[in-house]
C-alpha positions in Angstrom: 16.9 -27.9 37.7 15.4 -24.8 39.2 12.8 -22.9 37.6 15.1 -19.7 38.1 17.9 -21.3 35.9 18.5 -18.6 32.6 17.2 -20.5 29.6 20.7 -20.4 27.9 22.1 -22.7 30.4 19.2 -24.6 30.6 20.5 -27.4 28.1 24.3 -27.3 28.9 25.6 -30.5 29.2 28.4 -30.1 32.0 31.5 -31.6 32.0 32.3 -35.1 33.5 34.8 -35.4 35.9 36.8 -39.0 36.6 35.2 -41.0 39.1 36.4 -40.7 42.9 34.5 -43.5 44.4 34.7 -44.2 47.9 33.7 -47.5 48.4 36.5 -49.4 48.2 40.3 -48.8 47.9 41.2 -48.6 44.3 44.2 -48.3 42.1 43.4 -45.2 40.4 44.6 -45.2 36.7 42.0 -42.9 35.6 42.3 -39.6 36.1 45.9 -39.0 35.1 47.3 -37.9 38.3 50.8 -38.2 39.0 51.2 -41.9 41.3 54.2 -39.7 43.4 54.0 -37.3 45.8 55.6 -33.4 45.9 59.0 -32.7 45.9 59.6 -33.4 49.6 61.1 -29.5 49.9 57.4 -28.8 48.7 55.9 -31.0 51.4 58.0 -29.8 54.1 57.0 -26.1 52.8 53.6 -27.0 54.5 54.1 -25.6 58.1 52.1 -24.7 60.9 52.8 -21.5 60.4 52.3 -21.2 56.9 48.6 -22.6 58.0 48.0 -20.0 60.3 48.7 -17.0 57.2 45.2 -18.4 55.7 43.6 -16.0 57.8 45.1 -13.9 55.1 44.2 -13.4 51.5 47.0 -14.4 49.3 48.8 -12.2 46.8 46.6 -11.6 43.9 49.3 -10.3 41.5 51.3 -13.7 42.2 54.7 -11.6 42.3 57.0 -14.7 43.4 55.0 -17.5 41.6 55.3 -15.8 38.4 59.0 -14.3 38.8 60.6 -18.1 39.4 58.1 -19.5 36.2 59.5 -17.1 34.1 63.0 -17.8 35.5 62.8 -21.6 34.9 61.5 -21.2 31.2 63.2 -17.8 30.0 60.6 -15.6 29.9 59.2 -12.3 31.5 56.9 -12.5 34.2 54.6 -10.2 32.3 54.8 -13.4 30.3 53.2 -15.4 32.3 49.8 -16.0 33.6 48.5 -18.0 37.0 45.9 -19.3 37.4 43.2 -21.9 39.5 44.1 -24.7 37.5 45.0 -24.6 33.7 40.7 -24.7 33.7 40.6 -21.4 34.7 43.0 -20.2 31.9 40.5 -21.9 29.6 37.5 -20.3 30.7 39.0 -17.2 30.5 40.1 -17.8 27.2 36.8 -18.8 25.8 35.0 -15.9 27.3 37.7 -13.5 26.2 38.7 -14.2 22.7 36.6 -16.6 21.3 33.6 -13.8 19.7 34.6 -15.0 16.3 34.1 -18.7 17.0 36.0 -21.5 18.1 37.7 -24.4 16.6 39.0 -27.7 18.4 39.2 -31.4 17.4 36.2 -33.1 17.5 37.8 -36.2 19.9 39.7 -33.7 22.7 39.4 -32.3 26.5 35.8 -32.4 26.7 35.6 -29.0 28.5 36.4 -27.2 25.4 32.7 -28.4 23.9 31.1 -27.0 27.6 33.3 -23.7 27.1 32.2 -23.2 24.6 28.2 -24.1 25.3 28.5 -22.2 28.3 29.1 -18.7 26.5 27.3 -19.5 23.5 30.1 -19.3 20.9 30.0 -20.7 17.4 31.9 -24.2 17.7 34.0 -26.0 14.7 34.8 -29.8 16.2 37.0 -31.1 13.4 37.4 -34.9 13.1 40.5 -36.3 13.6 42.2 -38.3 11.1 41.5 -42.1 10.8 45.0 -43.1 12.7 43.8 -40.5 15.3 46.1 -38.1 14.8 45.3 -34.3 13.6 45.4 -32.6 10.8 46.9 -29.4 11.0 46.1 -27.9 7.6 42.3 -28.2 9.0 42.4 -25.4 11.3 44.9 -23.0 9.0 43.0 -19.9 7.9 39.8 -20.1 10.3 39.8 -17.1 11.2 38.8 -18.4 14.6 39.9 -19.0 17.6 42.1 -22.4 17.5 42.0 -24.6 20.6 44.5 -27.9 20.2 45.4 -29.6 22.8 49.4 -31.1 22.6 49.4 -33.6 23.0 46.0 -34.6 22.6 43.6 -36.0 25.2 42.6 -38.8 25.6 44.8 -40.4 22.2 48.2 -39.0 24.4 48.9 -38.1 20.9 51.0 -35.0 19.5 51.8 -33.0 16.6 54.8 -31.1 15.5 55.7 -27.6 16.3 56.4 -26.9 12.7 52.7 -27.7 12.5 51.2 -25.8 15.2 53.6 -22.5 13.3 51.2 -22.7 10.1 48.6 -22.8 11.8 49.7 -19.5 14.1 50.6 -17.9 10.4 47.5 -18.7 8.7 45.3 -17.6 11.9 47.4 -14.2 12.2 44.2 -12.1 13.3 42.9 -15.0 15.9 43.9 -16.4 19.1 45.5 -20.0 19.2 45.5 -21.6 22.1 47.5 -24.8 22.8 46.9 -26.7 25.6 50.5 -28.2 27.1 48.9 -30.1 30.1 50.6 -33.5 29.2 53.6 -31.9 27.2 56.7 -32.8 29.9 56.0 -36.6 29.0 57.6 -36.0 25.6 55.9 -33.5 23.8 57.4 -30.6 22.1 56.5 -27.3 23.5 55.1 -24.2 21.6 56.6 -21.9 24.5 59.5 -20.6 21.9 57.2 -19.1 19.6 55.0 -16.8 21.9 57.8 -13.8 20.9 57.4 -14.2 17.3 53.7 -14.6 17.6 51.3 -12.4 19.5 48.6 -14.6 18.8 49.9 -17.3 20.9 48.2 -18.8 24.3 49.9 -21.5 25.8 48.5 -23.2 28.8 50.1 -25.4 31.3 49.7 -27.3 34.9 51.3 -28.4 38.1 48.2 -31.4 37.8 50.3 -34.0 35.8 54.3 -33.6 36.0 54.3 -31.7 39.3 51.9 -33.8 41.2 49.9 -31.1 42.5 46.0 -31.8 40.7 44.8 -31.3 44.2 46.4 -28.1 44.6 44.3 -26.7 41.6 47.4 -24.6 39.8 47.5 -23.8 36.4 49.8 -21.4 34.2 50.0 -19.9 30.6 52.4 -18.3 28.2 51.8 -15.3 26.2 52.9 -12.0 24.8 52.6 -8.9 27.6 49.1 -7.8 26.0 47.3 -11.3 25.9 48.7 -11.4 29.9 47.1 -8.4 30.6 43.4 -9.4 28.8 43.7 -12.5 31.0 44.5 -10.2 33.6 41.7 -7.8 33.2 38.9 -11.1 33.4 40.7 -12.4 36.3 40.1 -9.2 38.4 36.8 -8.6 37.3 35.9 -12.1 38.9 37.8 -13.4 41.9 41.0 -11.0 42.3 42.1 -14.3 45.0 41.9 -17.2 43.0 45.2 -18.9 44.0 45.2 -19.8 47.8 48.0 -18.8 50.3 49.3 -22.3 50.5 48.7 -23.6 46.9 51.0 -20.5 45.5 53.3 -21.2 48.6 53.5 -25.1 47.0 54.3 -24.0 43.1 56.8 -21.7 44.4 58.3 -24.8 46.0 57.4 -26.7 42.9 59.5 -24.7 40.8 62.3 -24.8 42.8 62.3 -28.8 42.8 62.7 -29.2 39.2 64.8 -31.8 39.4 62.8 -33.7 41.4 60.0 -33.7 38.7 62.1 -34.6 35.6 63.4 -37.4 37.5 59.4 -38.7 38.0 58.6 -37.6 34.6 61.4 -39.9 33.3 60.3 -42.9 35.7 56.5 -42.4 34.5 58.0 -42.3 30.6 59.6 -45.6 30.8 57.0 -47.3 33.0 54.7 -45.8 29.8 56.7 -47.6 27.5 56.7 -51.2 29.5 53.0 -51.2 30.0 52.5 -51.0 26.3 54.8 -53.2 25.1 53.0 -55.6 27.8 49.6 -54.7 26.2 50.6 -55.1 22.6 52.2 -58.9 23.8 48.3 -59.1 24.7 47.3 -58.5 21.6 46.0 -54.3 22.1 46.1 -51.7 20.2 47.7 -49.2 21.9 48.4 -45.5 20.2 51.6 -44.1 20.2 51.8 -41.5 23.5 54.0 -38.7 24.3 51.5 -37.9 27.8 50.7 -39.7 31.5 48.8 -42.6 30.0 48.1 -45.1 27.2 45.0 -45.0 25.0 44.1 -48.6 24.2 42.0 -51.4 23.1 41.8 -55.3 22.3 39.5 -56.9 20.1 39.0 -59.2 22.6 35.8 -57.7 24.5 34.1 -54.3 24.6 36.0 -50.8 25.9 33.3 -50.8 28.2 33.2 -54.3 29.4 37.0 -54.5 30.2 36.2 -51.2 31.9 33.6 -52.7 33.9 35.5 -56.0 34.7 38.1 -53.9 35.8 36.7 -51.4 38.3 35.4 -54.9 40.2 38.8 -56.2 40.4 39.6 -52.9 41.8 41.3 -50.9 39.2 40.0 -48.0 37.6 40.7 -46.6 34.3 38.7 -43.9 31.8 36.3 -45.3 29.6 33.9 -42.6 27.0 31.0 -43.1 25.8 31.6 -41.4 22.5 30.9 -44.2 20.0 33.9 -43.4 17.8 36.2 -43.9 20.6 34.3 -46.7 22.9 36.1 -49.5 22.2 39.4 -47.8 23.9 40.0 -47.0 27.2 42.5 -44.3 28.9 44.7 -45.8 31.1 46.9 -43.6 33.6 50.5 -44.8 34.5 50.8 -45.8 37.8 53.8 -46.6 39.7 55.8 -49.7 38.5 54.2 -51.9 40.6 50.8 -50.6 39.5 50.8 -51.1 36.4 52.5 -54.4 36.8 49.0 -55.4 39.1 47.0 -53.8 35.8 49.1 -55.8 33.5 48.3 -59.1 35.7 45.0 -58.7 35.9 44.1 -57.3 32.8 45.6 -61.0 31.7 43.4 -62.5 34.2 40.1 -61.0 32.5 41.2 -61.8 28.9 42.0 -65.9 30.3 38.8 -66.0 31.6 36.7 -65.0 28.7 
């Protein structure tokens, strides 16, 4: 640390990104990227020429990009919001409506704790339930800004839209913000309410279903005036913050739909196998509607299965948090994958 640092972000605990090591090849089940590529339309979209337009900045208003997101999910494209990664949407949305305070469940994304650290707002981290599931009539009548992730991260668990509507009722003068990164695995989306609420921010990304995480591309759903706030912080920071090529690719994206229900579908019931072949193990594995299984066996430590893991060459997530260390988050993989997890998850327990 510098001596020039401001003092307020002196003590700000940054967030943790999953590991990328490099030093050997891995099967990566820990970040929860998608284990298939782009849409090959989307791949193919990645021509020379296309390359040599970098020389230009890219569209700041994001005409096309928004005009085919607001096609696919029946909206207006002052509707809709883009964005470098659903992050970005985040940030915004911290710095821009979250004066009055901010409330989020205590076990969640973790950058919603350094949002809110980093522009000193008044956090509310609400335990969740014993089961791990949340309970809604917590954050009714805050009068804060509500952050809920659905489904959650890391539990991959969900709750009802019915729920998330009382909370939207009973919060009519604050911003709710739900967080629909994982919701194509088989959440229910809040996206039908933003025209009966104008409180309503919903945030997505092309990182999980649309196997773009290194193409940093995030959107959001919201009435025509929260667009416009977004709007407003976006240009008074980096006007350019989607690339040529990346806005190119979730034009593409869009366009391949099909394509990406068919992987979401694969990665569903590949879900469903690998639990079933955990819970013959003897885990406990929560009940998930995202990417990847939250799980744990009584059998060793969350962080020794972790460990014994990543030297058999297979990463997953493991959190330090002592309410949730004996688990670990474990991203579905391809078939085969998960059926080399499976084996030699097997193999560790045998050995002990």
């Amino acid at each position: 640390m510098s001596r020039f640092l401001a003092p307020q972000f002196q003590k700000l605990e940054a967030y943790t990104p999953g590991e990328q090591p490099q030093d050997m090849q891995y099967i990566k089940l820990n970040t929860n990227e998608s284990p298939y590529p782009p849409a090959p339309s989307v791949v193919a979209a990645m021509t020379a020429g296309e390359v040599e337009l970098l020389r230009l900045y890219s569209d700041p208003t994001a005409k096309n990009l928004k005009e085919k997101l607001a096609g696919l999910y029946g909206v207006t494209p002052e509707n809709v919001f883009v964005s470098n990664g659903s992050d970005e949407v985040l940030n915004f949305a911290f710095m821009a409506f979250g004066s009055k305070g901010v409330v989020f469940p205590e076990i969640s994304y973790g950058f919603y704790a350094v949002y809110a650290d980093l522009y000193a707002l008044e956090a509310e981290k609400i335990p969740l339930k014993p089961d791990f599931s949340i309970a809604y009539r917590d954050y009714c009548g805050k009068n804060k800004m509500v952050v809920i992730a659905n489904p959650n991260a890391p539990t991959g668990m969900r709750i009802p839209v019915s729920e998330i509507e009382e909370i939207l009722k009973t919060n009519p003068d604050s911003l709710v913000l739900i967080d629909e990164a994982y919701v194509d695995f088989g959440g229910e989306s809040c996206l039908p309410l933003i025209g009966k609420y104008d409180n309503l921010l919903v945030t997505r990304t092309f990182s999980k279903s649309r196997c773009l995480a290194g193409g940093r591309l995030g959107y959001a759903f919201a009435s025509s005036a929260i667009i416009a706030d977004l709007e407003k912080i976006k240009y008074s920071t980096n006007p350019y913050n989607i690339n040529r090529m990346t806005l190119l690719l979730g034009e593409k994206t869009v366009e391949a739909e099909e394509y990406y229900q068919e992987k979401c579908a694969e990665i569903i019931q590949t879900r469903a196998w690998t639990a079933r072949q955990l819970e013959e193990l003897g885990f406990t594995v929560l009940p998930s509607q995202t990417n990847f299984l939250f799980a744990k066996t009584d059998k060793m430590d969350g962080g020794e299965l972790y460990n014994a893991l990543k030297q058999q060459g297979i990463l997953v997530r493991h959190f330090s948090d002592p309410k949730i260390a004996q688990y670990n988050r474990i991203t579905i993989g391809t078939p085969e994958q998960m059926a080399r997890f499976v084996e030699i998850v097997h193999q560790i327990l045998a050995a002990m």
